[in-house]
C-alpha positions in Angstrom: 0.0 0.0 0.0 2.9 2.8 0.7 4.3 1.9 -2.4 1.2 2.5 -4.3 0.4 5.7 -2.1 4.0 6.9 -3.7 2.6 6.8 -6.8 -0.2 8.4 -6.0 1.8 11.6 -4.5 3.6 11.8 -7.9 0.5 12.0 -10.0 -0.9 15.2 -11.0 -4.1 16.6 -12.5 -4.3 16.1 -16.5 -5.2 19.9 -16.8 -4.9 22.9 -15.4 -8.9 23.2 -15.2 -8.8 20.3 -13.1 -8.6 17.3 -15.3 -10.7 16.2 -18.9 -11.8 19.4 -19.8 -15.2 21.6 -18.0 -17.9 19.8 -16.5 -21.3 20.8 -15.4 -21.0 21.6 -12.0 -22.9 18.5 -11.0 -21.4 16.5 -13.0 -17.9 17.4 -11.8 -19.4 17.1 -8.3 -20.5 13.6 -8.9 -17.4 12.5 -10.6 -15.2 13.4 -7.7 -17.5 11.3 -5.0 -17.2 8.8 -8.0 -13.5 8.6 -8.0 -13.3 9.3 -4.3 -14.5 6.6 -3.2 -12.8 4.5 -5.4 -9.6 6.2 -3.8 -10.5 5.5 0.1 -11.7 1.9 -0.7 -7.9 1.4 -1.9 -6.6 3.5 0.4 -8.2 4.0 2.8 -9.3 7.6 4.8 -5.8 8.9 5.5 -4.6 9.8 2.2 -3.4 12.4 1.5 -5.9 15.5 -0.1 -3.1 15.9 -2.7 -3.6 12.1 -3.7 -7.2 12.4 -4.0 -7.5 15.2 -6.1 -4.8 13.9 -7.8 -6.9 10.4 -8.0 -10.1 12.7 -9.0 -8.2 14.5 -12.0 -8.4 18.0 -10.1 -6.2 20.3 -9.0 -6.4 20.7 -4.9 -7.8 24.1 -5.4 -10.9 22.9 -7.4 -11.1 19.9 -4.7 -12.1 22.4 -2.0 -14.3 24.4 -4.5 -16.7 21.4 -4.3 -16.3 20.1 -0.9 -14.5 22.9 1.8 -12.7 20.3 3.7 -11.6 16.4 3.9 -14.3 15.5 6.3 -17.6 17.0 4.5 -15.9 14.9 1.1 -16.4 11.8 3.3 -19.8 12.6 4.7 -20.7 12.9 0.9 -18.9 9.6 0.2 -20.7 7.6 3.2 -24.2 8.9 2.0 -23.5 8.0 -1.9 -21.7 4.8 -0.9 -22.5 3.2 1.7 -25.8 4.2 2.5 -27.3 5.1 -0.7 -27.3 1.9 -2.2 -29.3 0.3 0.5 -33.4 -0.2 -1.0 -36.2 0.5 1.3 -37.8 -1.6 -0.5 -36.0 -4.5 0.7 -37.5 -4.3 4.5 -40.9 -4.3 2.6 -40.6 -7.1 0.9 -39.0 -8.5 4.2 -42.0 -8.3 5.9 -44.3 -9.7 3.0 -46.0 -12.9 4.7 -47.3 -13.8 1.1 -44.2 -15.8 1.2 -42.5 -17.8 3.7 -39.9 -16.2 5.6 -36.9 -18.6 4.5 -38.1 -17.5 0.9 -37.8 -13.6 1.9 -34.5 -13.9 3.6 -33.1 -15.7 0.2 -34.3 -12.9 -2.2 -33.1 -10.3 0.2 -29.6 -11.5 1.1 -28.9 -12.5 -2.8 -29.9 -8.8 -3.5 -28.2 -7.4 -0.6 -24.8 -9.4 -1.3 -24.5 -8.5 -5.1 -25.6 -4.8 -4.3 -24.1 -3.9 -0.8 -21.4 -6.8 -0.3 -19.2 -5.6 -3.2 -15.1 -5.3 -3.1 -15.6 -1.8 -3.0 -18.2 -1.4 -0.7 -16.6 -3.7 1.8 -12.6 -2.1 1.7 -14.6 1.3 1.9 -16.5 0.0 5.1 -13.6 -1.8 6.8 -11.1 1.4 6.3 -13.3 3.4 7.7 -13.8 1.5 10.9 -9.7 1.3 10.9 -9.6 4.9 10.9 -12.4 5.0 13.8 -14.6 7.4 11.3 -18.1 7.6 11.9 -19.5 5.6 8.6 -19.5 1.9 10.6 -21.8 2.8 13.6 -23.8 5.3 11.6 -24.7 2.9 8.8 -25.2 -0.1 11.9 -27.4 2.1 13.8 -29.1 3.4 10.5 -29.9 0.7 8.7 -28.6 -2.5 10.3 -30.5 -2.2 13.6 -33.6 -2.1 11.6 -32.8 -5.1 9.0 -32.2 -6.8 12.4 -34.9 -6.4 14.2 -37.5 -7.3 10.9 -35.6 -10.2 10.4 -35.8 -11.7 13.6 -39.6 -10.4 14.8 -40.8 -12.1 11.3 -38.8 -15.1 11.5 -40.2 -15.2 15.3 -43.6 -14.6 14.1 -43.7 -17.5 11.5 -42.5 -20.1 14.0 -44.7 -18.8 17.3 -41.8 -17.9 19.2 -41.5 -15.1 22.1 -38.8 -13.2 21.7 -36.9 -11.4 24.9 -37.3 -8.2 25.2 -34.0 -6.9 25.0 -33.4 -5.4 21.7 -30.0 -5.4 22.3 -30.6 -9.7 22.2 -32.8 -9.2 19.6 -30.1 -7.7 17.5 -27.5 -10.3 17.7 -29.9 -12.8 17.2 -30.1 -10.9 13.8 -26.2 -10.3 13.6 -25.8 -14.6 13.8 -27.8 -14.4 9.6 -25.8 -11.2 8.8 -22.5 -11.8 10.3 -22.5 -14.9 8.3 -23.6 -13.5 5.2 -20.7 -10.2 5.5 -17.8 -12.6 6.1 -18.6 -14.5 3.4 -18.2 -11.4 1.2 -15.4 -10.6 3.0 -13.7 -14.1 2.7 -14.6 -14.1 -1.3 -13.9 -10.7 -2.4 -11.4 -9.6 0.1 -9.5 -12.8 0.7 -10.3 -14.1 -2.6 -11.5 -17.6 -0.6 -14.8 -19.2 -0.8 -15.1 -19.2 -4.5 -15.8 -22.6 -5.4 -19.5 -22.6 -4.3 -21.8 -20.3 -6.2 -23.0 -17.5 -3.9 -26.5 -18.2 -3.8 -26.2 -21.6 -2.6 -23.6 -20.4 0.5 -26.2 -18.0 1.4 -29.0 -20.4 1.4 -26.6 -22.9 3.6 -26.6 -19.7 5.9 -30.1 -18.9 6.0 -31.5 -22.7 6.5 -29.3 -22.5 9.7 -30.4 -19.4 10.9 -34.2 -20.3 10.2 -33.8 -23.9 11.7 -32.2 -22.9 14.3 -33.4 -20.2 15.6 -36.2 -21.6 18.2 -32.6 -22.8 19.9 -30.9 -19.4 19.6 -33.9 -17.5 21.6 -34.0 -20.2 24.0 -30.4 -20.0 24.7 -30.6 -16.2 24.5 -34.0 -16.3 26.6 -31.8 -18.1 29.6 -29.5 -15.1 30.3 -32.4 -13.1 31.4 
């Protein structure tokens, strides 16, 4: 990684009007989060501001006409990357009894790992938790706290279960499904393991677990009450 962030320090913008000619002002905008991001899911949020503009094809100065400092760049990066591809949709269709809640959980987690779960999505994620930013808890406590508690209230309702009522236990009940399902991404497109199976068929390995056993998971988390 140093060496490549060498290379980075050497680079310069193509232009003088801050790389491949003028640009809308949106459209400049949008292809420096583009290229941003790309930048801190390689390496990470510590570069250097000269690197990333250098990485965007702008010159520093036109860097901080768009975005006045490092931190509101990142902000913009978190809501574009991380969060923005998350669907709403998808804790609709979550709680759609029309179909049995294995069924949900396997069209949600095969949409959730090829949209969410990508390389870029993941280095982005994990280097921002290195660097103790904000975009981890805010995306857990924005989204994943949620996605948690649907899945296990409607896997609970399906099988006539009580569930404590912690929702602190109720979460890592959740976490069990969609720990599984990150570290697979993680082990495949970060470790470049786990390749031999197709992903659909890991995920509904993981799922059939979680669903089967999951009468034994509240029990066992009912007993520390």
């Amino acid at each position: 990684m140093e060496a490549k962030s060498a290379k980075l320090r050497s680079e310069k913008p193509r232009n003088g009007n801050g790389g491949e000619g003028r640009l809308p002002y949106d459209e400049r905008r949008a292809q420096i989060l583009h290229h941003a991001a790309e930048f801190f899911s390689e390496y990470g949020l510590t570069g250097q501001t000269r690197s990333l503009a250098a990485a965007c094809g702008v010159s520093q100065r036109l860097l901080y006409r768009f975005f006045p400092n490092k931190a509101a760049l990142v902000r913009e990066v978190y809501q574009e990357t991380i969060i923005g591809p998350f669907r709403a949709v998808w804790l609709a269709q979550l709680t759609d009894r029309s179909m049995g809640v294995e069924e949900r959980l396997n069209h949600f987690y095969r949409d959730y790992f090829r949209t969410i779960l990508t390389r870029k999505w993941l280095r982005l994620f994990l280097y921002s938790s290195l660097a103790e930013s904000e975009m981890a808890p805010d995306y857990i406590a924005a989204i994943i706290k949620d996605l948690m508690e649907t899945i296990t209230r409607e896997t609970a309702l399906e099988q006539g279960v009580d569930l404590p009522d912690d929702p602190d236990v109720l979460h890592e009940i959740g976490w069990t499904l969609h720990g599984a399902v990150s570290h697979f991404a993680i082990r495949r497109h970060l470790y470049k393991a786990s390749r031999e199976v197709p992903a659909d068929r890991v995920l509904a390995v993981q799922i059939a677990a979680f669903v089967h056993g999951f009468r034994a998971m509240v029990e066992t988390a009912g007993e520390g009450s």
